[in-house]
C-alpha positions in Angstrom: 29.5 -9.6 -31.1 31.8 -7.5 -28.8 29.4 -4.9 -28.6 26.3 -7.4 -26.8 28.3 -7.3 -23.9 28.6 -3.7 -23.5 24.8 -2.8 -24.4 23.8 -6.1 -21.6 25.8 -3.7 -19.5 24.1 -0.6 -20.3 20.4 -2.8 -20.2 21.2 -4.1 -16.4 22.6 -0.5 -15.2 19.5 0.9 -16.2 17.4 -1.4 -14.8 18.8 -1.1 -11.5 18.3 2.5 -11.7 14.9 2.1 -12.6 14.4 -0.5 -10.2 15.6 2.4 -7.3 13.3 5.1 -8.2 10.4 3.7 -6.8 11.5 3.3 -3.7 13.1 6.9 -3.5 10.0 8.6 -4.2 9.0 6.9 -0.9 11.6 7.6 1.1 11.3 11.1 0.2 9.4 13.2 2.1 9.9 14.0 5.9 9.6 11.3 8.5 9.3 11.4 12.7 11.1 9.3 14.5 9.2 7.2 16.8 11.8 5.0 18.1 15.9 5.1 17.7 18.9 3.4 18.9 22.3 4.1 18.5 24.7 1.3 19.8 22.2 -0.6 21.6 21.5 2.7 23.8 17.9 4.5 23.3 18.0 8.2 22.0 15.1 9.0 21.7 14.9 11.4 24.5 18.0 13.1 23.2 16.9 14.4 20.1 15.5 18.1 20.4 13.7 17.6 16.8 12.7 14.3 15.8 12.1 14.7 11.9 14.6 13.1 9.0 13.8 14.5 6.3 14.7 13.5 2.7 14.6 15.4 -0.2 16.1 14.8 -4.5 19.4 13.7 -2.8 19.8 16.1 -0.2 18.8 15.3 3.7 18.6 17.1 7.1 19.1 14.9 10.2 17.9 15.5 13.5 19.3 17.8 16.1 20.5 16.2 18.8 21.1 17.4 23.2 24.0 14.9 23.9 26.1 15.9 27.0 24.6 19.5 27.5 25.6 20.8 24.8 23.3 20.6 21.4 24.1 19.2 18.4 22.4 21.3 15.3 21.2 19.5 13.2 23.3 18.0 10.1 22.8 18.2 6.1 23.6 14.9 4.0 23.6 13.6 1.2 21.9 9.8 0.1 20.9 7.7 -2.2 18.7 4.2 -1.9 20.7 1.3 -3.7 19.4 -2.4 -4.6 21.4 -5.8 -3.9 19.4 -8.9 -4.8 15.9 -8.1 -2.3 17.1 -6.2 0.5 17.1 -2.2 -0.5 19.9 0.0 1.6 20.1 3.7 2.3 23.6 5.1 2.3 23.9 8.6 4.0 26.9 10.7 3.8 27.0 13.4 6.4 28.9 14.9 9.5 26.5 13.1 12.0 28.1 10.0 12.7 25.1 8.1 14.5 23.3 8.4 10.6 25.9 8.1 8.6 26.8 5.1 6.4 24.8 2.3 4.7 22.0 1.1 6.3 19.1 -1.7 5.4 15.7 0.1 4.9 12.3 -1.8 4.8 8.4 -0.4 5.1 5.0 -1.7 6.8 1.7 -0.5 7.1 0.4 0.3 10.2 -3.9 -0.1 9.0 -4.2 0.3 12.9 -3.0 4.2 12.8 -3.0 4.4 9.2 0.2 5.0 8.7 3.8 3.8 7.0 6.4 3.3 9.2 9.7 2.9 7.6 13.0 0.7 9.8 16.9 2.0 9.2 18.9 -0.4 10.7 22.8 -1.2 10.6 24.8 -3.0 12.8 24.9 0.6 15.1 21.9 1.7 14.6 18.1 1.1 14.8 15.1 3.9 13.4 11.7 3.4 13.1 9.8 6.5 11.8 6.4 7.2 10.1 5.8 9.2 7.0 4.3 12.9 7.9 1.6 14.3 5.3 0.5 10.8 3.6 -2.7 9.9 2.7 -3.0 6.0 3.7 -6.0 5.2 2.3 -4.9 6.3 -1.1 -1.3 5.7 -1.6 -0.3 2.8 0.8 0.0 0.5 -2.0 2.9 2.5 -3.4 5.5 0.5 -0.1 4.2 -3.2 -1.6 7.3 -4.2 -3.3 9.4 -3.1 -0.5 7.9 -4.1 2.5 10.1 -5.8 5.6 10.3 -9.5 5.3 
């Protein structure tokens, strides 16, 4: 009997991890920003390369012109975890406008044929689109994790 608790354990941690890898194979990938905010203030015409890309567990942020001086750009490190519906994106990195946890959702775009995925915290607010994505054949693949 002492052991059911500990393989329950075992069942629900794997699970969750299953239940994650889907949604990391989508946010994988390199994504351009189209809009972003950082503490209510637009940046979008500060970035000098708009692109996040995120790869196995690695990711490159974007560079940034901020006071007239540039920012390069910033390595990090994230990972996509699951608490009851919502889905979050915690980044780890020296770039302190994308680092921390932050709520991630996706929606189609039919219009432009596109998927757009939305990073939002309290601080900050990105919406980006998936570069090199066929829509037509794999736009089913953002379903279970669509903004609601």
């Amino acid at each position: 009997m002492k052991k059911m608790p500990a393989q329950v354990a075992c069942l629900f941690t794997l699970i969750m991890l299953c239940s994650c890898s889907g949604i990391k194979q989508v946010v994988k990938g390199f994504w351009t920003i189209d809009k972003i905010e950082y503490k209510k203030q637009d940046l979008f015409y500060d970035i000098l390369s708009n692109v996040i890309i995120f790869e196995r567990n690695k990711c490159n942020m974007p560079t940034f012109y901020e006071y007239h001086k540039i920012e390069s750009n910033e390595q990090g490190v994230w990972e996509v975890t699951q608490e009851g519906d919502k889905y979050y994106l915690t980044i780890k990195t020296g770039n302190d406008i994308f680092a921390g946890k932050h709520n991630i959702c996706f929606k189609k775009d039919y219009e432009n044929k596109l998927i757009k995925m939305f990073i939002t915290s309290d601080s900050l607010f990105v919406e980006c689109r998936k570069g090199l994505f066929n829509f037509d054949k794999d736009n089913k693949i953002i379903d279970d994790y669509l903004c609601k």
